[in-house]
C-alpha angles and dihedrals in degrees: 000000000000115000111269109274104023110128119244135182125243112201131172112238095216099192085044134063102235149054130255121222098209121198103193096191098057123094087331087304130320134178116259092189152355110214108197096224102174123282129321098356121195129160119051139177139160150227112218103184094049089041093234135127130202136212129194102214130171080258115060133289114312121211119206122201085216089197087050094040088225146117104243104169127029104191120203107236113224093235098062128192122206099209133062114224138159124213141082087280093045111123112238134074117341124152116039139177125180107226104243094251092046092241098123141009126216116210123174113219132184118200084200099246092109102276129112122192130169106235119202125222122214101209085196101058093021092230141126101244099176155015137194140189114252138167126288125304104346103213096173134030121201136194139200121255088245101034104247083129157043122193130198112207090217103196110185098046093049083234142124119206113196108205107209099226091213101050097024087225125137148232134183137189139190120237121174110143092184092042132253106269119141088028105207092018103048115107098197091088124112105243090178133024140182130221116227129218090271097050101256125129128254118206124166123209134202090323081278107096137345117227120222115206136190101220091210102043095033091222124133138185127194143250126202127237132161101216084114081189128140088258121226130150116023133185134174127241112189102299091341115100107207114210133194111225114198099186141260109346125146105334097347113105110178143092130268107289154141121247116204108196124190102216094197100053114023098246132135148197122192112193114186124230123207087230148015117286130176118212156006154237136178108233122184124206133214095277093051092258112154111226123186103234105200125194113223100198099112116214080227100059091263109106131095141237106275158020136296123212116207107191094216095217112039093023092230112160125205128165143228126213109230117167121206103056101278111217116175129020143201136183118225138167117262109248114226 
């Protein structure tokens, strides 16, 4: 087992039915663990201070002992489905985010009639205590620094709904910065965001601009970059915002990359990438270094089985082998 306090990753193997525990310094990279979650598993998130993960499968919730490496809870979600799939359109969790405190998790399900609610889990009593109505097909969920809200990123709808955590009411508002036309087949729509120190939400659209909203107000102003890459998943490193490119889609015209935006001043490195990815984590090695791990399990079906490492000072790439499609990633602290 890898030594107390090293950093791993924790990515969802979505054609397969488990998790990988990745150590990245170790050999190059190699995987500790698969943990078989339920089928087609996508979001996932964890609590560090209870030592538990969480995966979002077409299932139910799985729950992970990280210290155990095993699933030791699968809970039902209220809005059921009948049929396993895998896919970006299977019913089931998607996306899923873990409450600061590590009180509740927030997980975002389809039953694939055409609804989409956020359930809320309740990690004392290990139930699902409520559900609510979002936008469509909710990719990413988000949560305040201190907890006062969950937010669905609610891509076909061109929407974002903010759940208040305390009175369990709702609130959603339009952004479409490059407007809505073509609904459902438009491709200038956020399918991932990221929320900043001060509670705003981060979205980035097309690699041509990220969006900044105010999750009360529901205004949002822009910020430039020049990706021009079709955005998926986003994650904040300090005041860089780091951004999957997937390639030339709508009014995208670039090539699969990672855009590394300083916030505070503007500036931006796009580093380019051999093949789509979707989403992204921030790892840190044994020196302090930050690194981009970047998932390569496409939503599309053109990705590629495993993970790529940016080293965000020097740009280096190196790659690590993950069977079993890996689709979204987090970063988390090794138990003893």
């Amino acid at each position: 087992m890898p030594e107390q306090g090293r950093m791993l990753l924790l990515a969802s193997l979505a054609n397969k039915s488990h998790v990988a525990v990745i150590d990245p310094a170790s050999g190059g990279g190699r995987i500790v663990r698969r943990v078989r979650v339920g089928a087609a598993p996508w979001g996932v998130g964890v609590d560090q201070g209870r030592g538990v993960g969480y995966a979002a499968t077409a299932e139910g919730l799985a729950v992970i002992d990280l210290a155990e490496l095993r699933r030791t809870r699968l809970v039902r979600y209220r809005n059921r489905t009948d049929r396993v799939e895998r896919g970006e359109y299977r019913p089931g969790g998607l996306g899923l985010a873990v409450a600061p405190a590590g009180d509740r998790v927030y997980v975002a399900t389809t039953s694939g009639d055409g609804g989409f609610h956020l359930e809320v889990y309740d990690a004392e009593s290990g139930r699902i205590v409520a559900d609510v109505p979002v936008g469509l097909r909710p990719f990413d969920v988000l949560v305040a620094p201190d907890g006062e809200w969950a937010a669905t990123v609610d891509h076909d709808s061109f929407t974002v709904t903010v759940l208040y955590a305390s009175t369990l009411e709702t609130r959603q508002h339009r952004v479409a910065p490059f407007g809505s036309e073509g609904g459902l087949a438009s491709w200038e729509k956020a399918h991932y965001g990221a929320v900043d120190t001060d509670g705003t939400i981060l979205l980035p659209y097309q690699g041509r601009l990220v969006a900044r909203l105010d999750p009360g107000s529901g205004e949002y102003t822009t910020v430039k970059s020049r990706a021009d890459s079709h955005a998926h998943g986003t994650a904040l490193a300090g005041s860089r915002l780091l951004t999957v490119g997937t390639g030339a889609f709508g009014n995208a015209t670039g090539r699969p990359n990672l855009s590394i935006l300083d916030l505070d001043s503007g500036g931006e490195r796009v580093v380019p990438l051999a093949r789509p990815h979707e989403t992204v984590a921030v790892w840190i090695d044994g020196s302090g270094a930050e690194h981009a791990a970047i998932a390569g399990g496409n939503t599309r079906n053109e990705g590629w089985d495993g993970v790529t490492l940016v080293d965000l000072e020097t740009h280096e790439l190196r790659t690590i082998d993950v069977p079993g499609y890996p689709q979204a990633i987090t970063a988390y602290r090794a138990l003893a």
